[in-house]
N, C-alpha and C positions, 0 to 999 in steps of 0.2 A: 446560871453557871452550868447546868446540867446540856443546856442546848450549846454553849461554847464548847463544852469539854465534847459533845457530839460534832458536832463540826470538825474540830482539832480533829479528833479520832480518824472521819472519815478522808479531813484533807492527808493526814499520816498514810492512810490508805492506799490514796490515789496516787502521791506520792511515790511510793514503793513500787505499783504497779507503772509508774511511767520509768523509773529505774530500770525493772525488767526487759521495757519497752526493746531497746537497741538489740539483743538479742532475739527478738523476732520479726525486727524489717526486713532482713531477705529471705526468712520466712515465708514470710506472707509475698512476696515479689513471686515467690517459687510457686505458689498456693496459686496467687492470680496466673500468673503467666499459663500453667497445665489448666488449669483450668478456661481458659479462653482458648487455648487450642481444642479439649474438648468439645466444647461447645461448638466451636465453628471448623471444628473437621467435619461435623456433620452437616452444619447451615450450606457453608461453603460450598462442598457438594451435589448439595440439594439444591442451591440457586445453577449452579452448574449446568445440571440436566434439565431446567426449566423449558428451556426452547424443544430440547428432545424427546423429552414425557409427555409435556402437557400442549401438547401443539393445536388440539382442537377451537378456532374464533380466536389465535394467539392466546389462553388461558396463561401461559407460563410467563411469558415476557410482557402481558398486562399486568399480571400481581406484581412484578418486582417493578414495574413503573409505579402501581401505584402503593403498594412497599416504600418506595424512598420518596413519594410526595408525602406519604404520611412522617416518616422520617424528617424530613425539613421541617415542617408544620410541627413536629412535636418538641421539634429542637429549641425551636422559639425560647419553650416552657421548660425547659429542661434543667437548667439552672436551679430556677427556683426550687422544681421537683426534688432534685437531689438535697441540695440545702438543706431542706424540709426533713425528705428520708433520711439524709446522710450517706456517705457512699456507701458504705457495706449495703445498705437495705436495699439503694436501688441497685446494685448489683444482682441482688439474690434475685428481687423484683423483678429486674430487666431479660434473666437467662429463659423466666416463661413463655417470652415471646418466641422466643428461637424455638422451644420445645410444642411449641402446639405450631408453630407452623410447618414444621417437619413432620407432627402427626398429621396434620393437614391433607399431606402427597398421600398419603395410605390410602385416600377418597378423596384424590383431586378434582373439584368441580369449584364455579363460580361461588356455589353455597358456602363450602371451606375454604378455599386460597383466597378470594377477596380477603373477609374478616379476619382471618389468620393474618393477614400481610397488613391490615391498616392496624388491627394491637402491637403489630410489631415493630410498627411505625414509631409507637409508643416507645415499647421498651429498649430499641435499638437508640431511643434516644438519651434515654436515662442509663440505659449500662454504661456509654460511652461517655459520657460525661462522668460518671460515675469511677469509668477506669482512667480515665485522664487527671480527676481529683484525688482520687484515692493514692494513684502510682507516686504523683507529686509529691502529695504532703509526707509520703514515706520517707520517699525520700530526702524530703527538707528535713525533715525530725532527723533523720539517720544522720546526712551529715552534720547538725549539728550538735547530735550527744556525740556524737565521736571527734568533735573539731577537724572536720573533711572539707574540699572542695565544694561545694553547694552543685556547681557547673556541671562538676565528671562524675557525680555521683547520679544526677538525672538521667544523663548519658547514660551512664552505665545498667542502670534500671528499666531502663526505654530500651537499651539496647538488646536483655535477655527478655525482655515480654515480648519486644517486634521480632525477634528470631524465633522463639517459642512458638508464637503467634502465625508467623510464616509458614512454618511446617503444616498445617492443616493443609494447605494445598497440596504439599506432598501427602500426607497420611490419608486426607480424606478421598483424595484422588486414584488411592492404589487402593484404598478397600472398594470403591466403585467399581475399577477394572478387578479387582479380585470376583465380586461378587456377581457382575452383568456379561462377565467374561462370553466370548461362542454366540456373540450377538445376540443376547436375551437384554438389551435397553427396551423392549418393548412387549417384556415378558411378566404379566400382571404378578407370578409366584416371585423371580427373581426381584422385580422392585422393592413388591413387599416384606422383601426378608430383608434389601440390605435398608430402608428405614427403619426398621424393625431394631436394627442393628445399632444406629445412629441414635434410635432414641434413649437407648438403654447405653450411649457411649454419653449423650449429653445429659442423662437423669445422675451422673455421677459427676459430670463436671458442674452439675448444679449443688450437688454435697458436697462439694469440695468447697464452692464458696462459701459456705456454711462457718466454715474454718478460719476466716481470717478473721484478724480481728481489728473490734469499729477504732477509728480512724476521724481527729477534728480538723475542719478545713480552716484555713485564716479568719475567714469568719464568726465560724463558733471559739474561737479560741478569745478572738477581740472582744465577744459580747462576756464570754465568760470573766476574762479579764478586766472588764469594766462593770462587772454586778449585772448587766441586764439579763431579764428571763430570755429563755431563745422564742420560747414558746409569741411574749408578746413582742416582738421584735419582728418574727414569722405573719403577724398581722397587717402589716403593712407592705409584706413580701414584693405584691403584683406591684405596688409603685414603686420600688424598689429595683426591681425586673426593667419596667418601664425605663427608668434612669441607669441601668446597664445597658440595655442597648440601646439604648441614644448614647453612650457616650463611647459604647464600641463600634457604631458609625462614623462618630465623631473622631475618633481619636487616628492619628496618622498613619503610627504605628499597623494596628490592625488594617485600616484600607489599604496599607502597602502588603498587606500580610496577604488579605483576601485572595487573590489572582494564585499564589502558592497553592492555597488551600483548595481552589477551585477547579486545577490543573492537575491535583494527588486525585479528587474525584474522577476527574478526565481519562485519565490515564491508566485506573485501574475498569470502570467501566466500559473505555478501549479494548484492553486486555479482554475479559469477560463476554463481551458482546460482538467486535470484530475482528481483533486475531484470530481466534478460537476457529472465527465460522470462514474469513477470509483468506487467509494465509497457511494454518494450521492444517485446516480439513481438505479443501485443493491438493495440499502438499505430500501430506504422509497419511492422510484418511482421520477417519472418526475415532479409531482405536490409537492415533497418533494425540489426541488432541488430551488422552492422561497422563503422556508421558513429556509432551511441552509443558504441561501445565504443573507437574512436578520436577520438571526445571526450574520452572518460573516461582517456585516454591520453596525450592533449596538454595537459589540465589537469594532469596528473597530474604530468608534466615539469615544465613551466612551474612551479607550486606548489612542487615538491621545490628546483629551481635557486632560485627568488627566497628559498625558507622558509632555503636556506642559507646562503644572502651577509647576511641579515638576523640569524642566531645568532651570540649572543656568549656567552650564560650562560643560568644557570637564569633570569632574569628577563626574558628576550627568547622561552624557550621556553614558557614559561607563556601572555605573550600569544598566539603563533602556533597553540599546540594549542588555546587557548581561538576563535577564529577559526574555525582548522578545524570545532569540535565545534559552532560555531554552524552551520556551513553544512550539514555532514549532517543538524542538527534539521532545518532547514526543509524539506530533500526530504524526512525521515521523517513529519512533521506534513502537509506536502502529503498526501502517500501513504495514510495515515490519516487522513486526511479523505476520502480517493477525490478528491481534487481532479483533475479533467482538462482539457483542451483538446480542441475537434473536432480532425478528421483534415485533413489538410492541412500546406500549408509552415508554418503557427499550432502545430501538434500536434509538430510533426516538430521545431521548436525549443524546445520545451516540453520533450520528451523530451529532447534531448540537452543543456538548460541545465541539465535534474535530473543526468545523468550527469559533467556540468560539473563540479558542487558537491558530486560524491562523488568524482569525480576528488582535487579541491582537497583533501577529507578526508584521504582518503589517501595524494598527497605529501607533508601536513603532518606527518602520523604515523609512515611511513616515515624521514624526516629527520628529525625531533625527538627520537623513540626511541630511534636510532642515538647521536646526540650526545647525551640523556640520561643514557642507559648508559656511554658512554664518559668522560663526564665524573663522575658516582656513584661508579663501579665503577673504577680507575684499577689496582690490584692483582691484578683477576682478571677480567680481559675477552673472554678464554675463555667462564670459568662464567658473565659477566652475557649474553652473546651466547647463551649454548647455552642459556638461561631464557628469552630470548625467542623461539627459535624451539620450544623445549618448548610451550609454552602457545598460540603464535599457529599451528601446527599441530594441535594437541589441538581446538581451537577449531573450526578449517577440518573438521575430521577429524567434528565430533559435527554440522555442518551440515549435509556431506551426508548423515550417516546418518539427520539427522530429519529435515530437512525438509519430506521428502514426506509427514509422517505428520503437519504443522500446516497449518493455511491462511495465506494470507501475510497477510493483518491480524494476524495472530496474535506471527507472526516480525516484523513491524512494529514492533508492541505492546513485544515482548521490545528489539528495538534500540532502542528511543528511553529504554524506561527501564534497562537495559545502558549509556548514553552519559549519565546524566544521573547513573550511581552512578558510575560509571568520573570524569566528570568530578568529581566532591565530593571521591572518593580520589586524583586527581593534584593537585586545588588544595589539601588536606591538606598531601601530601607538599612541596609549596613552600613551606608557610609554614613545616613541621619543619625543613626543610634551611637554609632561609632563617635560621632566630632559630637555627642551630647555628654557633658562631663558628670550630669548628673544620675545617667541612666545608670542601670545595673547588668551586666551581662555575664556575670559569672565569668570573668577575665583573669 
C-alpha cells in the first residue's frame, strides 16, 4: 500500500509538473535559439579565418576537412547517442566541442587544431541532432497542450531558432572587423584578444544551456507508456541503430529527401570556401568579405523567420524551397556567365545583393528541412536528424578536400546542375507523399 500510495504521489507530481509544461516551451525555444547564436557567433567566425590565420601546410582548411569527416562518421552514432543522453545532455555535451576548438586557434598548430576538430566531429554531431530533437518535441508538446496546428507551430519554431541562428554571421562577423580592423588579421595580440573574446561569448552560451529544461522524445515516451525500463531497452540500442539505418536507406521518402539535404551542405560550403575567396575578395577586397558576409547573414535570419510563420504543410513548403532554389539559380547563372559590375558603391551592391540571395537560399533550407523531417519522420527524429547531418557534413567535408583541385566555373557548373537534380527529386517526393492518403503532413 505504502509503495502504491508512493507511486500515486509521484505520478500527482509529474503530473502537475507537465501542467506547468506549456508555459515554458517558448521558453526554452528563446533559451535554445540565443544560445546557438552564442555559440556559433564565435565558431562561425573562427571557421571563417581558417584559410587567413592558419595558412602554414594548409593547417586551417585541413582541420575543417577533417572537422566534417569526423562529423559524418559521428553522425552514423548520433542517434543512438542522444537517445541515450537525451537532448538537453547532449546539448550541454556537444557546446564543449566548439569551446575548445576555438581555444585551439590561441595555439594553432597540427598538435591542437587536428584533435580539437576530430572531438568536434563528435559533438557537432550530437548537439545537432540534439537541437533537431529537442526543437521538435517542443514543439509537438506545445501544440498539443494548446490544441494548435502541429505544421505551423514547427514552422514557427524553426523559424525564430534559424533567424536567431542566422545572425551570427552578422554578429560574429562585425566583432571580427571590429577587433582585426587596420589590417592586424595577422597580428599575434589582435587574434588573441578577439578569441579571447569568443570564448568568454560561448562560456555563457554554454550556461545558458544549463536552463532549459530536459525534454522526452517519442521514444522515451513509448517505453515509458508501455512499463519498459529505458535503461534495458538502451541495451539493445546498437541493433536498434542497425535497423534505423537500413530502413532510412530503405525508405523512399528519405532517398528522395537525401539530394535536398546534400545540396543545403553544398551550397553553404560554396558560400564559405568559394564565394568569399572568388567573387567577394577580386571584387571589393578582404575587408569586403565582413560585410557580404553579414548580408548573407541578415538575409539569412530574415528568410528563416518569415519562411517559418509562413509553414503550415508539405504544400506551403514546396512553394518556399521552390523560391529559394530560384534565387540561388540566378546568382549561379550570373556567376557563369562571369556577369559583373565595375568597382565601386555599383560593384559593391552587386556583390552583396548576390550574397543576399544565397543568404535567402539558405534560410529557406535551413527551415524547411527542419520541418520536412519532422513532420515525414514523426517516429524516429533521432535517425531523420542524424541523416541530415550525415550527408550535409559528408558534403561540407568532400568540398574542402576538392576544391582546390577544380576551377570555380567548374564548381559553378556542378552547383547549378546539383540544384536543378536535387530540385526534380524534392518536387518528386511531394507529389508521392501528396497522392499518399495515409501519410501525415501537417495539412
Amino acid at each position: 500500500m505504502e509503495t502504491t500510495k508512493c507511486v500515486i504521489i509521484s505520478s500527482n507530481k509529474e503530473s502537475q509538473l507537465e501542467l506547468q509544461l506549456p508555459k515554458n516551451h517558448t521558453r526554452d525555444v528563446h533559451i535554445l535559439s540565443l544560445a546557438f547564436l552564442l555559440i556559433f557567433l564565435a565558431y562561425g567566425a573562427a571557421q571563417n579565418l581558417q584559410s587567413t590565420l592558419n595558412t602554414e601546410e594548409n593547417l586551417g582548411t585541413t582541420s575543417l576537412g577533417i572537422l566534417y569527416l569526423s562529423f559524418t562518421f559521428f553522425s552514423v552514432f548520433a542517434s543512438l547517442v542522444v537517445r541515450i543522453l537525451g537532448s538537453k545532455n547532449a546539448l550541454i555535451i556537444g557546446t564543449s566541442g566548439y569551446w575548445f576548438y576555438v581555444a585551439a586557434n590561441l595555439k594553432p598548430s597540427w598538435y591542437t587544431l587536428v584533435p580539437a576538430s576530430l572531438y568536434l566531429g563528435f559533438c557537432a554531431s550530437i548537439i545537432w541532432v540534439g537541437q533537431g530533437t529537442y526543437l521538435t518535441s517542443t514543439a509537438r508538446s506545445y501544440a498539443a497542450d494548446n490544441n494548435l496546428h502541429e505544421g505551423a507551430i514547427i514552422g514557427d519554431f524553426n523559424g525564430e531558432f534559424w533567424a536567431l541562428f542566422a545572425l551570427h554571421q552578422v554578429i560574429g562577423n562585425l566583432i571580427t572587423f571590429a577587433l582585426l580592423r587596420n589590417n592586424q588579421v595577422g597580428s599575434i595580440k589582435g587574434t588573441t584578444l578577439l578569441f579571447v573574446v569568443f570564448l568568454s561569448v560561448m562560456t555563457f552560451g554554454a550556461i545558458l544551456m544549463c536552463f532549459l529544461r530536459k525534454r522526452s522524445s517519442n521514444k522515451t515516451r513509448e517505453y515509458k507508456n508501455l512499463g519498459t525500463d529505458i535503461d534495458a531497452s538502451e541495451s539493445s540500442s546498437l541493433k536498434s541503430l542497425c535497423r534505423s539505418l537500413k530502413s532510412s536507406f530503405s525508405d523512399a521518402n528519405m532517398l528522395l529527401i537525401i539530394p535536398l539535404i546534400a545540396y543545403s551542405g553544398l551550397q553553404a560550403a560554396f558560400v564559405w570556401a568559394e564565394f568569399t575567396k572568388y567573387v567577394v575578395t577580386p571584387a571589393i577586397g578582404v575587408s569586403g568579405v565582413g560585410i557580404a558576409m553579414a548580408a548573407y547573414g541578415a538575409f539569412d535570419g530574415i528568410c528563416s523567420l518569415t519562411a517559418g510563420r509562413l509553414t503550415s504543410g508539405l504544400k506551403s513548403i514546396t512553394l518556399i524551397v521552390s523560391v529559394g532554389a530560384f534565387g540561388q539559380a540566378i546568382v549561379l547563372i550570373l556567376l557563369l556567365l562571369d556577369f559583373s559590375i565595375a568597382k565601386g558603391l555599383l560593384g559593391t551592391s552587386y556583390i552583396i545583393f548576390m550574397a543576399a540571395l544565397l543568404g535567402v537560399g539558405d534560410g529557406i533550407l535551413a527551415t524547411q528541412l527542419s520541418v520536412l523531417l519532422a513532420i515525414l519522420f514523426k517516429h524516429d527524429t533521432e535517425g531523420a536528424f542524424a541523416q541530415l547531418k550525415i550527408w550535409q557534413s559528408a558534403t561540407i567535408a568532400m568540398v574542402f578536400f576538392l576544391a582546390p583541385h577544380i576551377s570555380f566555373q567548374t564548381f559553378v557548373v556542378i552547383m547549378l546542375v546539383s540544384l536543378c537534380l536535387t530540385l526534380c527529386s524534392f518536387l518528386w517526393l511531394t507529389i508521392k507523399v501528396g497522392k499518399t492518403p495515409s501519410s501525415s503532413t501537417g495539412e
